[in-house]
C-alpha positions, 0 to 999 in steps of 0.5 A: 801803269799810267799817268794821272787819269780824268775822273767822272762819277755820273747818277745812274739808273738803268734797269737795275737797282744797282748805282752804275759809274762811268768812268773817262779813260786816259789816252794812253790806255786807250789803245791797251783796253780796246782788247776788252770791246765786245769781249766775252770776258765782260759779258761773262762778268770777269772784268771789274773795277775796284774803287779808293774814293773811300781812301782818298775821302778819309786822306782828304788833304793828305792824299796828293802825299799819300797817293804813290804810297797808296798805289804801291800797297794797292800793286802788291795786295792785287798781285799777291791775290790775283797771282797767276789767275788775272791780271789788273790796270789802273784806268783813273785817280780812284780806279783799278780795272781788274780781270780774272779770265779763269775765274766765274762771275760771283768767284771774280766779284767776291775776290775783288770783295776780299781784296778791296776789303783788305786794302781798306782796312790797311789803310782805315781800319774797317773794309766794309766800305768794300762793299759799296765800292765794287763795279762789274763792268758792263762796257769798255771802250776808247772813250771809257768804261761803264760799270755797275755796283755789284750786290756784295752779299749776292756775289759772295754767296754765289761766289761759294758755290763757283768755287765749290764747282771749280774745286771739283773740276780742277780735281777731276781735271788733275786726275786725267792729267796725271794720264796725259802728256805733261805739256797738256798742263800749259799749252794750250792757254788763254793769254791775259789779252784774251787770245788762246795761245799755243806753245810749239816746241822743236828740237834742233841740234846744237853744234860746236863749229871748231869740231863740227860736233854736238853738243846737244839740243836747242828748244826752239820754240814758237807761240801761235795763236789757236785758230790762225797759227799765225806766230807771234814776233819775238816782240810780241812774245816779250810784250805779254803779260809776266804770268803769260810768259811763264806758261810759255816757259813751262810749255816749252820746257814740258814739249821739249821734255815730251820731245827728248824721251820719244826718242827711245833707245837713243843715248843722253845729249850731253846738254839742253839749251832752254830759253827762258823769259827775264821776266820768269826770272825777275820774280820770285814765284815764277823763278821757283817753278822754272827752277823745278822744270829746270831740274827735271830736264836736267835728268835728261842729259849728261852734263846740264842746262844751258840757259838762253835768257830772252828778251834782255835789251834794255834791262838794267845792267843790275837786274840782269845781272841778278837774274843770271846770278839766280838762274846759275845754281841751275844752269851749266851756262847763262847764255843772253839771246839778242833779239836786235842783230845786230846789237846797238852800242847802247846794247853792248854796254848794258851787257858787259859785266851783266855775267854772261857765258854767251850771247845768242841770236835767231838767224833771219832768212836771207835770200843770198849768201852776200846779205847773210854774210854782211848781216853775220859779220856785223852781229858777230863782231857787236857780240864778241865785245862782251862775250866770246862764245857766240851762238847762232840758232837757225842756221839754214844749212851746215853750209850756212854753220859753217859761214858763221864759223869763219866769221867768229861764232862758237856754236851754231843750231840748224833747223830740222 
């Protein structure tokens, strides 16, 4: 969340009937929301701010010692009620900008009714204050958003007949899915910036460089962005949103799955490699459903799952040694993958004791076998101080495989 914000309230008018608020946006937010300018998210009515005004006036001097108690409530309630289908940011003192993408316009505005009103009466004791303190937002830019009240009672009622709607159509849309592929359910998706994103999924053969023999198969996985194909960076996969990297979790575990039975009448692999995000593992709901996909692919190989834990620079030794803890009762190995090669000393001492079987790491495409093996040799070395099994995915060539294997990596994956 951000720091401290600005806040302005101003009179007005408009063609409507309904007050309208303006609200100034704190310059780190500003580069974050641009996302929302002429978005189709606003002119459909999904995006809208709730206000504490009430709260802050009922507090009157006690709110500078309430207010980071206030916030934390707020967080939990709007992630308890938003779950996987919207996602929220705190623009001012007062204000919490709120998007449901999956949601229509009367489904979003009486959800943030419902919310809002649970806050205040945490708090109060009464939420009917909720009812005055609702805005859809009708433009969003660098310097500021712009909102207008919403008819509570009109949203509601509307907000009824949505839902009835998405209820139907989510009930037809599980009975064709249960004739579909089971990837369908996650991929494509809208991600939580508003892009359409893909998830791509190959499998490449993993092997052990003593004996140059298999061990089984590596999802690989790519997110692309529908339209352009363009792929998203490592980092930018790692920058989305919890609720967004979850869906891309599943969708890899569900192609790969996909991917694994079309090869009829070929034995068991004896294992999987699946990459997961820290921060499926980091929260509880999402742990849940990985763990289920997690088990279900594990019925088809011999030996298990060989977990490859993304995007852990930087995690507390503490948190990343949790969710190794929770994500082992499911895993043959917990492997950590490094997206900076070669790791920092800062890296290597976040990771050692954080109860890793392995590190792993991407091979970039250098154009000479000399830069290749200057790059290698510095990577292998920074990653056998905390781990000694060490796995290279993406090797270009068996040639290449077998470099790694003279500079000290265990096992090795090359592309298809």
């Amino acid at each position: 969340m951000s720091q401290p914000m600005q806040t302005e309230r101003v009179t007005a008018g408009g063609p409507t009937d309904r007050p309208a608020v303006a609200r100034l946006v704190a310059a780190d937010l500003a580069t974050s929301l641009e996302q929302f300018e002429d978005s189709a998210l606003l002119s459909e009515g999904k995006v809208n701010l709730i206000s504490l005004e009430t709260v802050v006036q009922r507090l009157g001097v006690r709110w500078p010692a309430r207010r980071d108690q206030v916030y934390d409530h707020v967080e939990r309630t709007l992630e308890k009620h938003l779950g996987m289908q919207g996602y929220y940011a705190r623009v001012s003192e007062t204000d919490f900008l709120i998007c449901q993408p999956e949601l229509g316009r009367f489904s979003a505005q009486a959800g943030c009714l419902r919310c809002l009103r649970e806050i205040l009466h945490y708090f109060l004791g009464d939420g009917q204050a909720a009812n005055n303190s609702v805005h859809q937002v009708t433009k969003l830019t660098r310097d500021g958003i712009t909102a207008e009240q919403v008819d509570a009672r009109h949203a509601e009622r509307q907000g009824e007949v949505e839902e009835a709607q998405q209820r139907q159509v989510a009930a037809e849309a599980k009975a064709k899915a249960a004739q579909a592929r089971t990837m369908d359910q996650w991929s494509p998706f809208v991600a939580s910036d508003g892009r359409e994103l893909r998830v791509s999924c190959t499998l490449e053969p993993v092997f052990e460089l003593k004996t140059f023999g298999r061990i089984g198969f590596r999802m690989a996985r790519r997110v692309l962005v529908v339209g352009s194909e363009e792929a998203l960076t490592p980092t930018a996969v790692a920058n989305l949103s919890r609720a967004d990297l979850l869906r891309i979790d599943l969708a890899t575990v569900a192609r790969g799955m996909d991917r694994l039975k079309s090869g009829e009448g070929a034995e068991r692999e004896p294992s999987l490699v699946i990459p997961v995000s820290f921060a499926t593992l980091s929260n509880q709901r999402a742990r849940a459903e990985i763990a289920v996909a997690f088990k279900n692919a594990s019925g088809l190989v011999q030996r298990g799952i060989i977990s490859d834990i993304c995007d852990i620079e930087g995690v507390p030794q503490g948190a990343l040694l949790s969710a190794v803890s929770l994500i082992r009762p499911f895993s043959l190995f917990v492997v950590g993958r490094l997206n900076a090669t070669p790791p920092g000393p800062a890296t290597i001492a976040q990771l050692k004791g954080s109860g890793l079987n392995a590190l792993s790491f991407e091979c970039p495409d250098h154009s000479s076998d000399s830069e290749f093996l200057e790059w290698a040799k510095a990577t292998i070395e920074a990653a056998k101080h905390v781990t000694k099994p060490v796995l290279a995915y993406g090797a270009g060539t068996a040639r290449r495989a077998g470099m790694l294997g003279l500079l000290g990596a265990t096992h090795a994956s090359v592309k298809s």
